[in-house]
ZATI-709636 format. One record per atom (N, C-alpha, C): x, y, z. Coordinates in steps of 0.1 Angstrom, whole numbers, plus 5000, padded with zeros to 4 digits. Example, Ala and Ser with C-alpha at 12.3 -4.5 7.8 and 13.67 -1.06 7.14 Angstrom:
! ZATI-709636
513249435078
512349555078
513249675078
512849785071
513749895071
512950005079
END
This chain:
! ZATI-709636
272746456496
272946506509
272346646510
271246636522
270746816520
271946896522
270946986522
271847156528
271847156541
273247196549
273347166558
272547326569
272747456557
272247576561
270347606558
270147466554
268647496551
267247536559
266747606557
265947706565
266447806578
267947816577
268447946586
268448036577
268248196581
268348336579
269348346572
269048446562
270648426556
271148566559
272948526560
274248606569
273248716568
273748826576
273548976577
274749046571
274649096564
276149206558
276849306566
277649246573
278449306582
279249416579
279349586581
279949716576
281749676576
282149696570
284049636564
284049786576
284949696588
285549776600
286549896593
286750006597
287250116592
288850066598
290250156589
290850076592
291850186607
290550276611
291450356622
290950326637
289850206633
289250146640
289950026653
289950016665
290549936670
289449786675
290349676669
289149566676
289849506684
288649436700
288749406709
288649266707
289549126709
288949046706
288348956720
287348916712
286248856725
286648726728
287148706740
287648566745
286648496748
285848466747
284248376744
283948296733
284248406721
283948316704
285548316706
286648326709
287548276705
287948116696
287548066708
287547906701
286847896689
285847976684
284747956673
284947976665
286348116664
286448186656
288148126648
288748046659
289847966658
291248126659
290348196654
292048286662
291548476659
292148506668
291748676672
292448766654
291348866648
291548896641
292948986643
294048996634
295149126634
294649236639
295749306646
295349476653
295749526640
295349666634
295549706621
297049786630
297249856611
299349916617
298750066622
299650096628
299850216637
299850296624
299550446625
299750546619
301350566613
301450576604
303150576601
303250756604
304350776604
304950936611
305050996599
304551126600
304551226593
306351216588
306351266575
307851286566
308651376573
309451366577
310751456583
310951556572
310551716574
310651816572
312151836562
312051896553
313051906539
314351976548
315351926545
317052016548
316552156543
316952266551
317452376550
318652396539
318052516531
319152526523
319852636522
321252656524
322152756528
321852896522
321552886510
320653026509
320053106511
318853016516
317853046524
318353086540
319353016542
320153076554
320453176553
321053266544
321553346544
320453446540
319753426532
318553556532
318053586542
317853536552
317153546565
318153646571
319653666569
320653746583
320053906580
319853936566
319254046565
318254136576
317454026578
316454076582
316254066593
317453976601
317353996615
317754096619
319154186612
320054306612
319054426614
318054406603
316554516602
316154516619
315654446619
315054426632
315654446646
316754476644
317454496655
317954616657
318354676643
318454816638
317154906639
315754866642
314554896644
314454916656
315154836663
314954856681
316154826687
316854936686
318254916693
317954896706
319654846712
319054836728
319754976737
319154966747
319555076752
320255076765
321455126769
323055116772
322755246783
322855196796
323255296807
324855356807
324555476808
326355516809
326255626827
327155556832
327655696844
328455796839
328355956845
329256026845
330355976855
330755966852
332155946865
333256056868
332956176858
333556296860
332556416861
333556506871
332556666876
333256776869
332556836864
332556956857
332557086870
334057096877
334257196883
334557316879
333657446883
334357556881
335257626886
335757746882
337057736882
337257816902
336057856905
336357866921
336857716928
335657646923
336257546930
337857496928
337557496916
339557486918
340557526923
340257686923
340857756929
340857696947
339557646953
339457646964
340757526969
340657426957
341257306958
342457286961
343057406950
344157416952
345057476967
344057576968
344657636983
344057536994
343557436992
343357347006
344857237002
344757176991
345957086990
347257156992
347557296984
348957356993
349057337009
347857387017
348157387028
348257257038
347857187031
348057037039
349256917033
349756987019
350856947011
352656947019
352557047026
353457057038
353556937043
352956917049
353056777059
353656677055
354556597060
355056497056
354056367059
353256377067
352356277072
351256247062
351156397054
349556417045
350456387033
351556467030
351756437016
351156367006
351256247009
350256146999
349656156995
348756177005
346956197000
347256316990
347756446995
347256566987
348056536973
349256486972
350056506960
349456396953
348356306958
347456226946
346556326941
346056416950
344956556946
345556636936
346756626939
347156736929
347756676915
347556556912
347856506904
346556476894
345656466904
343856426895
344056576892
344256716895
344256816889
344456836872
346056776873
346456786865
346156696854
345756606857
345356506847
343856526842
343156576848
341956676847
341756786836
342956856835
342956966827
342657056836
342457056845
341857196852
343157316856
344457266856
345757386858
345657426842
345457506844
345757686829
346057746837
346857866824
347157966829
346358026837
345758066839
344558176847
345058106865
345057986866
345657976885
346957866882
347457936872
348857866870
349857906885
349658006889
350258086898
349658016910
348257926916
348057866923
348657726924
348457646916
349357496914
350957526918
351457636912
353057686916
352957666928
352057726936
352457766956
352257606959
351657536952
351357396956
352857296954
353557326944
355057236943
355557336951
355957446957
356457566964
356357516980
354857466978
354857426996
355257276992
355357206985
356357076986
357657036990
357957156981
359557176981
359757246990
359157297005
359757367016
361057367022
361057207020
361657117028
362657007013
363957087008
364356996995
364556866998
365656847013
365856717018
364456587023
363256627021
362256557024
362356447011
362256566997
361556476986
362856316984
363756286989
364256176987
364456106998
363256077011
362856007019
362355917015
362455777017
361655617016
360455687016
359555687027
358255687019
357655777012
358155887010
357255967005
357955956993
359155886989
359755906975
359255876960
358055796963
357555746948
356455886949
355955936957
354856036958
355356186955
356256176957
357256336949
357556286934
357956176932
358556116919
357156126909
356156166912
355056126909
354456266901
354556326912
353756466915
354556546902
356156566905
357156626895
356756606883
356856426880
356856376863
355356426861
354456476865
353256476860
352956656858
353756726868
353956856864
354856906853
355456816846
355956816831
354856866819
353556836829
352756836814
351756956815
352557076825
351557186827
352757296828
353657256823
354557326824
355157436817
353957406803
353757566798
353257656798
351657616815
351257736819
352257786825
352957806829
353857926842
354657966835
355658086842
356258216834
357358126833
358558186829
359558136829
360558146839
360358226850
360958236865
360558076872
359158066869
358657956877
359257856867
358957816857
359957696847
361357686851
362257746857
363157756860
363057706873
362157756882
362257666894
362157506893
360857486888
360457366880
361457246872
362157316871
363157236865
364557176875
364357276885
365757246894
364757146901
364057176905
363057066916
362956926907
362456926901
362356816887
364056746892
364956756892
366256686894
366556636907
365656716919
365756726931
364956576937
363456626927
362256486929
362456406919
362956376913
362656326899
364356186900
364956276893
366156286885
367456196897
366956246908
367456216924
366756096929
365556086927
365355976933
365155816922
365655876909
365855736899
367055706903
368355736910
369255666915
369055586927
367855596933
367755506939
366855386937
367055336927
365955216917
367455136914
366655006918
366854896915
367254856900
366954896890
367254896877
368054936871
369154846867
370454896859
370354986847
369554946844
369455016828
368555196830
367455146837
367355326843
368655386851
369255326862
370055376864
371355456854
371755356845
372655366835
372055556826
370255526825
370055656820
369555766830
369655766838
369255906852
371355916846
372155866849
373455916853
373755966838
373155936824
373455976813
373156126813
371756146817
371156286822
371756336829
372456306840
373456426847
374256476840
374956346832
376256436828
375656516811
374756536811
374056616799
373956726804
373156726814
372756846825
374656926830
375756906835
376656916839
377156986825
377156876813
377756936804
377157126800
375957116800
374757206793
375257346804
376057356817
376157436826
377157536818
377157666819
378657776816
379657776827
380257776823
381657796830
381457926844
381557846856
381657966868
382558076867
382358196871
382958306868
383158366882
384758436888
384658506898
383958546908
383158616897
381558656905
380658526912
380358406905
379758336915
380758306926
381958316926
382758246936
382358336947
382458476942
382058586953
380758546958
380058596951
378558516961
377958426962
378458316962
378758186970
379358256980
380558276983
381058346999
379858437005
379658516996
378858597004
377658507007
376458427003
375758397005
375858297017
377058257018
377558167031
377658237045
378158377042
378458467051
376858527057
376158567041
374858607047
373758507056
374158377053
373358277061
373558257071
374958257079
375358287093
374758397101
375058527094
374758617100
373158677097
371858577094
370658647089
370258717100
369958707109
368658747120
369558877125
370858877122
371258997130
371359107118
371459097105
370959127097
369659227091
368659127095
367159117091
367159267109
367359227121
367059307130
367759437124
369059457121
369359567119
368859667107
368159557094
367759627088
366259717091
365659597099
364159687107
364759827116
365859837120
366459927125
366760067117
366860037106
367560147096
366260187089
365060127088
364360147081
363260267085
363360347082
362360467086
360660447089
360260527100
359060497101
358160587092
356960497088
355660587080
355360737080
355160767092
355160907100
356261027092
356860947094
358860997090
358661027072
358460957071
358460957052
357361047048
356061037053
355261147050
355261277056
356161317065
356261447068
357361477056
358861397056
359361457043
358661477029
357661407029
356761417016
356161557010
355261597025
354761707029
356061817020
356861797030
358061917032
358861967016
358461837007
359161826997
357961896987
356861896983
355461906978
354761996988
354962116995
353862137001
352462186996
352362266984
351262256973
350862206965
350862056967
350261986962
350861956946
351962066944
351862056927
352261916916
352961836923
353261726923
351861616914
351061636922
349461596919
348861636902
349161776901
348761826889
349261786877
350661736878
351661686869
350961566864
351161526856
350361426844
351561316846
351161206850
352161046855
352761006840
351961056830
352761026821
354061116819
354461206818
356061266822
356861206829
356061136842
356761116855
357260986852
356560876846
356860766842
358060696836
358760626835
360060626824
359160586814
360060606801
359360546792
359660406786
359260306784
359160186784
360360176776
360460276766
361260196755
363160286756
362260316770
363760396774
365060316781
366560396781
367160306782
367560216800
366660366808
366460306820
365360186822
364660146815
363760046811
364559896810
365259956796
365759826790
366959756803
367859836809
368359816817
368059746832
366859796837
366159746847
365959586844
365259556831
364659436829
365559326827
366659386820
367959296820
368459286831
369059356839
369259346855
368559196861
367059236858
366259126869
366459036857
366659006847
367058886837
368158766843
369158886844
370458846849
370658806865
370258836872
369658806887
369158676886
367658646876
367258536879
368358396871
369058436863
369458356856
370458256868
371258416877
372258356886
371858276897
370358316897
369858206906
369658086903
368758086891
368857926885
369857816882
370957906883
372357836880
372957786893
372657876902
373257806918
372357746920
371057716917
370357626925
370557456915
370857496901
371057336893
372057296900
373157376899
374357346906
374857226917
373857316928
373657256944
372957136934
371757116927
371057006928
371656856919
372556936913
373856816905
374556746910
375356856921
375756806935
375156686945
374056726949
373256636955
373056536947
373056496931
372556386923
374256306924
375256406922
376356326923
376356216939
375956356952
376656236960
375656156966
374756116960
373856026962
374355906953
374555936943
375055796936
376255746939
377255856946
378855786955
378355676966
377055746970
376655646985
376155506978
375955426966
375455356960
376655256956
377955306958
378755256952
379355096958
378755076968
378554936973
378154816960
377154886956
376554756947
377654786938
377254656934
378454586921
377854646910
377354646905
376954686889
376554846888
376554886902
376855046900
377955126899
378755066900
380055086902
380755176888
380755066882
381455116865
380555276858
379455306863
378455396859
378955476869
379055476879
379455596890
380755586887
381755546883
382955636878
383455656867
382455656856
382455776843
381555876849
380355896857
379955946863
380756076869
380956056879
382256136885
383256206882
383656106867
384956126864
384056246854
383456206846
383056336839
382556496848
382056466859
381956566866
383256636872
384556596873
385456626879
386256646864
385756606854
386556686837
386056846837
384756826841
383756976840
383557086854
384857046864
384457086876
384857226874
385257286863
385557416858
383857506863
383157426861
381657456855
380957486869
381457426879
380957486891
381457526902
381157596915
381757706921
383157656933
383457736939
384557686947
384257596954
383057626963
382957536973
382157406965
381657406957
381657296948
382557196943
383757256935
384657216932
385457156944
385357196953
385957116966
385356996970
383956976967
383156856969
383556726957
383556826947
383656716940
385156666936
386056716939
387256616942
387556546955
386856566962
386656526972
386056366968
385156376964
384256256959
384856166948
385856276938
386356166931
387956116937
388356166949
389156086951
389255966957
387455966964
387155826969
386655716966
386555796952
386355656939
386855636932
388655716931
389855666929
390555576938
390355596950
390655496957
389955386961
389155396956
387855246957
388355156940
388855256937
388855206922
390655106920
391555166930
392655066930
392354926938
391454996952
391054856963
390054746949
389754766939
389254676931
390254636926
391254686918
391954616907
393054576917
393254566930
394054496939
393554376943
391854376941
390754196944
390554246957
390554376960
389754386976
388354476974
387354416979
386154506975
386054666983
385154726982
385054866985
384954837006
384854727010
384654737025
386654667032
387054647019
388354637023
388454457023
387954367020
388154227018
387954227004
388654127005
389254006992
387854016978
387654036972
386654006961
386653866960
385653776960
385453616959
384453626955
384553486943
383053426943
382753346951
381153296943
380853186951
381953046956
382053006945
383152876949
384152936957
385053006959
386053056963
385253096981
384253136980
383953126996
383952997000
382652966995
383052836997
384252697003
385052706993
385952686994
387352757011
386752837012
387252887027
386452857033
385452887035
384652777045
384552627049
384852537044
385252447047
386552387043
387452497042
388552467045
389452397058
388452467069
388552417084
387852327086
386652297078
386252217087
386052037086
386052007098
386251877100
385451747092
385651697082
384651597073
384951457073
384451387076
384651237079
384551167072
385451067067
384950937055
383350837055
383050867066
382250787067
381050877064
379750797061
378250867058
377750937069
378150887080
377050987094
378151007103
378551127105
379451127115
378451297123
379551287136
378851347144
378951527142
378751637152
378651757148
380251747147
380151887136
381651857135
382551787132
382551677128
383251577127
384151487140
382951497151
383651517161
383851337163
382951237154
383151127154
382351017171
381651117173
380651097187
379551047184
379350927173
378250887172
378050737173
377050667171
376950497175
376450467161
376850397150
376950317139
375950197141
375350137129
374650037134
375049937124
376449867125
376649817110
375949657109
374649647116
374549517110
373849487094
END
């Protein structure tokens, strides 16, 4: 049998297709070729990158720290405080005294005078200015324990605690009676048993800490009662008695007429400090101010006592205001006549509030009851029906629907 390829060309050597090469297959030689050659495989995917190793973690925090530490960030700050001098302070002060009066302004300024103090700006140097500032507060003593301005005194006082070693000791003295007046006076009127229980511990600390009244205040106490009646006629007759300018310098003349007076050296003229007209004068005004500070704690003990008498309504104030009392009326040695008149006066009305209790009648004169026990008299009268719906009353005026 011949060759069946005899005398055709022989094959051509076809280049081996690359394998990133894509072939198209031709639907024409299909049939010829009996089937379309395979699409080669897709590129397989790059190896997924090695785990991180914890070490390597950690060598890296170094160096972010560098880098950050190389270029810090940079942080806006406000002043939010003024560096006033001390005029202005000064100015401050004499604008808040003068509008401190007011009971309308109060607030506002006794917040001013408060940013003062918490400022630093009261020292000694206008210690003497902030003073005229509680001075024009306290114009008016009966104001500082008014509803609204009461937390705004309570305020002003506890905060002047903490400047209270610029001023002399005349003014500490004031400072301290007012302190009981604003302060001390208006924590009995709080809602809180347990402060309450300590403002009345403080009184009787304060009460106990007093000396024993002496003749002498009883005396002036009278007199100071007598002088208050009688001021303006007083005050005119003293402008009366008092010599005119004119008057005094012609006796001057008449006493010195050559001058010699002048030539004399003020040191002679002077006492001398360490003399015993010195030492006497200074104790004098010692003793003066002491008697003042004492009548004015006095009065302001007084006023803390009968403010907590008027409280004696509530129930749980009760037992506190008569050790209260009662210890004030052990120590009533300690204060002046017309004191001591007040305050038995007071404790007799809390001796007698004090039997209307252990009789079961409260301080308005009824029965002490609890809840059940009211109760229980209240419907004691009234009319209740066996049935589920009856009418007002039990007046039995109603229509049932019993089907």
């Amino acid at each position: 049998m011949g060759d069946l390829f005899e005398g055709l060309p022989p094959p051509s050597a076809k280049p081996r297709p690359h394998e990133d090469d894509v072939f198209v297959a031709d639907t024409s030689n299909s049939r010829e070729r009996g089937s379309s050659p395979r699409p080669p495989k897709a590129p397989s995917p790059p190896p997924p990158p090695a785990p991180a190793i914890k070490s390597a973690l950690k060598r890296s925090k170094p160096q972010e720290s560098t880098a950050q530490a190389a270029a810090p960030e940079r942080r806006i700050r406000f002043k939010t405080t003024t560096d006033a001098s001390e005029q202005q302070v000064l100015d401050a002060m004499k604008k808040i005294a003068s509008h401190i009066g007011s009971k309308a302004k109060f607030s506002k300024a006794s917040r001013l005078a408060v940013q003062l103090i918490q400022a630093g700006s009261v020292k000694p140097s206008n210690s003497d200015y902030f003073f005229s500032i509680l001075e024009c507060a306290m114009s008016c003593p009966t104001t500082c324990t008014d509803q609204s301005v009461r937390a705004d005194y309570h305020a002003l006082f506890s905060a002047s605690q903490d400047v209270a070693d610029c001023l002399s000791k005349k003014q500490k003295n004031q400072l301290t009676v007012w302190t009981l007046q604003a302060v001390v006076a208006n924590d009995l009127f709080t809602d809180d048993s347990f402060l309450f229980s300590k403002t009345s511990t403080c009184i009787k600390e304060e009460i106990s800490n007093l000396p024993v009244a002496t003749e002498f205040d009883d005396m002036e106490e009278a007199a100071a009662l007598e002088n208050s009646r009688e001021t303006e006629s007083v005050v005119l007759q003293d402008n009366r008695e008092l010599p005119s300018v004119a008057d005094s310098q012609v006796n001057k003349e008449e006493s010195d007429p050559f001058g010699l007076n002048n030539l004399i050296s003020d040191a002679t003229k002077s006492d001398n400090p360490k003399g015993r007209k010195y030492v006497n004068k200074i104790r004098k005004e010692e003793e003066e101010e002491n008697r003042k500070f004492l009548k004015s704690k006095r009065e302001a003990l007084v006023n803390c006592l009968e403010i907590a008498s008027r409280r004696y309504k509530i129930a749980w104030c009760q037992t506190v205001i008569d050790i209260l009392v009662k210890h004030a009326f052990d120590n009533v040695s300690r204060f002046t006549s017309k004191q001591r008149e007040a305050i038995q006066k007071l404790w007799a009305s809390i001796r007698e509030q004090q039997t209307r209790r252990k009789q079961g009648k409260s301080v308005n004169g009824k029965l002490d009851v609890n809840a059940f026990e009211w109760l229980q008299q209240k419907y004691a009268a009234e009319k209740i029906s066996i049935r589920h719906s009856v009418g007002g009353s039990g007046d039995r005026h109603c229509e049932q629907w019993l089907g």
